[in-house]
C-alpha positions in Angstrom: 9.6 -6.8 1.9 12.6 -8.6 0.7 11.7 -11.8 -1.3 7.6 -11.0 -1.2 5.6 -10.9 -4.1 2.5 -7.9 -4.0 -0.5 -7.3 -6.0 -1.9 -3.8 -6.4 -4.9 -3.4 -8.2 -5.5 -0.4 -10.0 -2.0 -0.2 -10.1 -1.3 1.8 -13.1 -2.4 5.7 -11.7 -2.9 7.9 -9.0 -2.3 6.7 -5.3 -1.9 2.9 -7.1 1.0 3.7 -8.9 2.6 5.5 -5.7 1.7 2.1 -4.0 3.7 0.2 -6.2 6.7 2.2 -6.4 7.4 2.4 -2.7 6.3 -1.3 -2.0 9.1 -2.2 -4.5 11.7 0.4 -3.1 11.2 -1.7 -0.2 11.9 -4.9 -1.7 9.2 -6.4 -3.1 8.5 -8.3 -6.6 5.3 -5.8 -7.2 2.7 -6.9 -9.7 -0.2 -4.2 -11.0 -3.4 -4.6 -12.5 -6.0 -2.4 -14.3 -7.8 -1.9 -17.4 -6.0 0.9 -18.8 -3.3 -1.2 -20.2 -1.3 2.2 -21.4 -0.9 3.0 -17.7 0.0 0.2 -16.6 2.8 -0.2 -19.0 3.8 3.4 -18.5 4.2 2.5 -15.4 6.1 -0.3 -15.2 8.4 0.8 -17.9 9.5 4.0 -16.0 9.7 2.2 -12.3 11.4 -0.5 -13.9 13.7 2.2 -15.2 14.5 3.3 -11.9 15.2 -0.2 -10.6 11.9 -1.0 -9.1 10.5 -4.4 -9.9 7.2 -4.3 -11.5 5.0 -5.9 -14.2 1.7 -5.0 -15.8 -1.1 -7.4 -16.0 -4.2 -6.0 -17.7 -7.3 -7.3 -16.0 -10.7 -6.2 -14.7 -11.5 -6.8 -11.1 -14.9 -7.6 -11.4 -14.0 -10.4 -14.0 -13.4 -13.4 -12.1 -11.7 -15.5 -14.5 -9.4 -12.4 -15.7 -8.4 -12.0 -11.8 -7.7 -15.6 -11.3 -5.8 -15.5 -14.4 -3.6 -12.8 -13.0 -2.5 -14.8 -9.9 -2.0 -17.7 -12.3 0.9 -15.8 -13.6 2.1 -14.0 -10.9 2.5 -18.1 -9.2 4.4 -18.6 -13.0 6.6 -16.0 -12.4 7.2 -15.8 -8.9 6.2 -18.9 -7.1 4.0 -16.5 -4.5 1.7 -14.6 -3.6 2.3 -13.1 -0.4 0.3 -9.4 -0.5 -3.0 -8.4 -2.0 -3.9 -4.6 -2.3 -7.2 -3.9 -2.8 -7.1 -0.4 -4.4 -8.9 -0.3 -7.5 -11.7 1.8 -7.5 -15.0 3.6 -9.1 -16.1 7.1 -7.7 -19.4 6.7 -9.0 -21.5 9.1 -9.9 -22.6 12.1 -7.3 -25.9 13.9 -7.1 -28.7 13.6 -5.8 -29.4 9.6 -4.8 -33.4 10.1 -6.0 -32.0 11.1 -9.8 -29.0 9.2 -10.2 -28.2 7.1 -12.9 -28.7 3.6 -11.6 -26.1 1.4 -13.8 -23.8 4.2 -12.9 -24.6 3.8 -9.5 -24.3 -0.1 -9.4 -21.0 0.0 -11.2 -19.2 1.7 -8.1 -20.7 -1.3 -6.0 -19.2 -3.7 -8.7 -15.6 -2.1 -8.6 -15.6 -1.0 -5.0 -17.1 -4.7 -3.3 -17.3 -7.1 -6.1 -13.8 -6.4 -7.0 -12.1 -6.6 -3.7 -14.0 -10.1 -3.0 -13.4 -11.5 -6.5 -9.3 -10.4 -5.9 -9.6 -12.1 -2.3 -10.8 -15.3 -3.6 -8.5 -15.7 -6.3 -5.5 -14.8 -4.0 -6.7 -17.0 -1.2 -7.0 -19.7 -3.7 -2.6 -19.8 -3.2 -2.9 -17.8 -0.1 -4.7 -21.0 2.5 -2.5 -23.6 1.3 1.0 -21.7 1.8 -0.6 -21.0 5.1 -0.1 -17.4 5.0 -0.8 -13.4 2.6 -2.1 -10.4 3.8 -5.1 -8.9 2.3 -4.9 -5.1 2.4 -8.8 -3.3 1.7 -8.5 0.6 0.8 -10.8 2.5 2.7 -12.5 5.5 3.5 -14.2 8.1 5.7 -16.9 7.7 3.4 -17.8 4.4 4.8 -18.1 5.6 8.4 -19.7 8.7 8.0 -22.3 10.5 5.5 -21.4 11.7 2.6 -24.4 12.9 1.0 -25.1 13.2 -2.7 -21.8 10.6 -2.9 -24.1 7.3 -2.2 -22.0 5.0 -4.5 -18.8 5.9 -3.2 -20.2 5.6 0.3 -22.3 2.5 0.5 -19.5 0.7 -1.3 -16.7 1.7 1.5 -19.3 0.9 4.1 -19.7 -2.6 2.5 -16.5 -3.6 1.8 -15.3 -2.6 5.5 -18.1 -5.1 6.5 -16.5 -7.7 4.2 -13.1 -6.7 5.7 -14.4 -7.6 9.0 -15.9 -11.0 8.4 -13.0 -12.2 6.3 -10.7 -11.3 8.7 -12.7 -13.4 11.5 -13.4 -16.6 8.9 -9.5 -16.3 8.3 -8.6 -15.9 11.8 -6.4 -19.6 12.0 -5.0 -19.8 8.8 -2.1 -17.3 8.8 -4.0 -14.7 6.8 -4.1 -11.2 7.4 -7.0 -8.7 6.4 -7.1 -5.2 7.3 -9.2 -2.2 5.9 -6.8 0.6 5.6 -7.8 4.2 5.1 -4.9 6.5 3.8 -6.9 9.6 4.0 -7.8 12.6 1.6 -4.4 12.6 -0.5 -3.1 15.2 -3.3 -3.4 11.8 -5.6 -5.4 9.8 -8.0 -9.4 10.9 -6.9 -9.0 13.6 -5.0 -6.4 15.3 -7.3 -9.2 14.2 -10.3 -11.7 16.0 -7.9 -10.3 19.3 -7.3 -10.1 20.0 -11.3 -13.8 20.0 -11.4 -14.0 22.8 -9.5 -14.8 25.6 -11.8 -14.1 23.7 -15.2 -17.5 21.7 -15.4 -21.3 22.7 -16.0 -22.2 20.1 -13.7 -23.0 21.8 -10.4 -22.1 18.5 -8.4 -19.2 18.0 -10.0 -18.1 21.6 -9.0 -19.3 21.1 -5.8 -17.7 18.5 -5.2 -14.0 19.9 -6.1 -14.6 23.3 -4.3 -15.2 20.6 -1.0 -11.8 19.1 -2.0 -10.0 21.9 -2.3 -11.5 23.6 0.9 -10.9 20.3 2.9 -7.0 21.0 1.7 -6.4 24.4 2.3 -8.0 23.5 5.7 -5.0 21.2 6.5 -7.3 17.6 6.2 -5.0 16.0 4.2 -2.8 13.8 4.7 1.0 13.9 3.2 1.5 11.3 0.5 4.6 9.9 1.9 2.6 9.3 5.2 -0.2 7.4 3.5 2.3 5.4 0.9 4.6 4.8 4.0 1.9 3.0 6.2 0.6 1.2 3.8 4.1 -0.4 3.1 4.4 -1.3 7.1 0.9 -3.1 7.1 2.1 -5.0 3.9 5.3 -5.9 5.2 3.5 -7.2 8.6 4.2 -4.8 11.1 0.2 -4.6 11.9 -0.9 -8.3 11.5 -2.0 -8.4 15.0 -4.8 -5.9 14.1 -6.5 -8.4 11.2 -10.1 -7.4 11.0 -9.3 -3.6 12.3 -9.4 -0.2 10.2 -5.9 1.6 10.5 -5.8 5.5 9.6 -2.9 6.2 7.8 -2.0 9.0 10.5 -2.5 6.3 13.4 -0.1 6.4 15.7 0.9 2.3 14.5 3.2 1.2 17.4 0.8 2.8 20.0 -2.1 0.5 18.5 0.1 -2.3 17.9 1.3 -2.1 21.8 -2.0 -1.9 22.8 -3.4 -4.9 20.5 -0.6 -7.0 21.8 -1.3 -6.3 25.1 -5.1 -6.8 25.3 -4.7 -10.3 23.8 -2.2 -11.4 26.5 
């Protein structure tokens, strides 16, 4: 990652911040966005403290002009844009989909697709003429399979692993990379939020949805930090590129797929 420039949105917290620090462990200028500009400088100030290269740019990701503004910098400072990470992100609300609150509902889909395309376009905008980036999409089980009384969250992975797909194939000759990535259920950012509902909130959804959490890790379904935070540095750093368009599970076995990818296209 030596010499590359990254943006992480939703940088500041949780699996974000975790993002960050390892991408610039590895090397890289990292830049971070969200709208919690305490975070963000919290951040920065202690990674920078440790040596890690990072600066906070306050922004919202579904304000286009605020995003485009963001890479206007990052080009100031840097000169490049190589990696766009696409973490930023809205739980929405959970409950049952025929009495949920609507706006609440249609923010997730805002934060969750909007956001990832309005981050895309105003890194591409530097990313097609240099003639190369990598686009990196956070994803999730949720998008694949049901998750009941969790519509936002769901329909929003679902659609942006669809968006994932068709950029990649519209981006196919022009030295860009996109690639869902799913790190799994972490001990991090929503998840950790999650399991502190259970049993501290009069909302019975809420609780619900905490005790699932916490069963799901006591079960052994998560997946190690370091394991998530570690792929997700390989995929930024290009070691997957032949797998644009594809979703990669953070416990994938990487070579194996990568192999197999290389050899199918021969």
């Amino acid at each position: 990652m030596r010499d590359s420039t990254v943006l992480v949105t939703g940088g500041g917290k949780g699996l974000g911040r975790a993002f960050a620090e390892a991408l610039g462990k590895a090397g890289a200028r990292v830049f971070i966005t969200g709208r919690d500009a305490s975070a963000l400088e919290e951040t920065a100030e202690k990674l920078n403290t440790d040596g890690i290269l990072v600066e906070p740019l306050c922004a919202d990701v579904v304000d286009s002009g605020a995003m485009k503004d963001v890479v206007a910098r990052i080009m100031e400072i840097s000169g490049r844009l190589d990696v766009l990470v696409n973490n930023a992100v809205d739980p929405g609300p959970v409950g049952p989909t025929a009495d949920i609150d609507f706006d609440a509902w249609w923010r997730a889909q805002q934060v969750n697709v909007a956001g990832p395309l309005i981050s895309a376009q105003a890194a591409l905008a530097v990313m097609i003429p240099a003639g190369r980036g990598r686009i990196i999409n956070l994803v999730s089980p949720a998008g694949i399979k049901r998750w009941p009384y969790a519509t936002a969250y769901s329909v929003s992975k679902a659609a942006l692993l669809k968006l994932s797909e068709n950029l990649a194939a519209e981006l196919r000759s022009t030295g860009i990379t996109v690639l869902s990535y799913n790190p799994g259920m972490v001990d991090a950012g929503l998840t950790r939020a999650g399991m502190r509902f259970a049993g501290n909130t009069d909302d019975p959804w809420l609780d619900r949805l905490g005790r699932w959490a916490i069963e799901a890790r006591d079960s052994g379904a998560f997946v190690p930090l370091d394991t998530a935070v570690d792929c997700l540095v390989r995929l930024a750093s290009g070691d997957a590129d032949v797998l644009s368009g594809y979703v990669i599970n953070a416990e994938d076995d990487l070579d194996a797929r990568i192999s197999d990818r290389e050899a199918g296209s021969r």
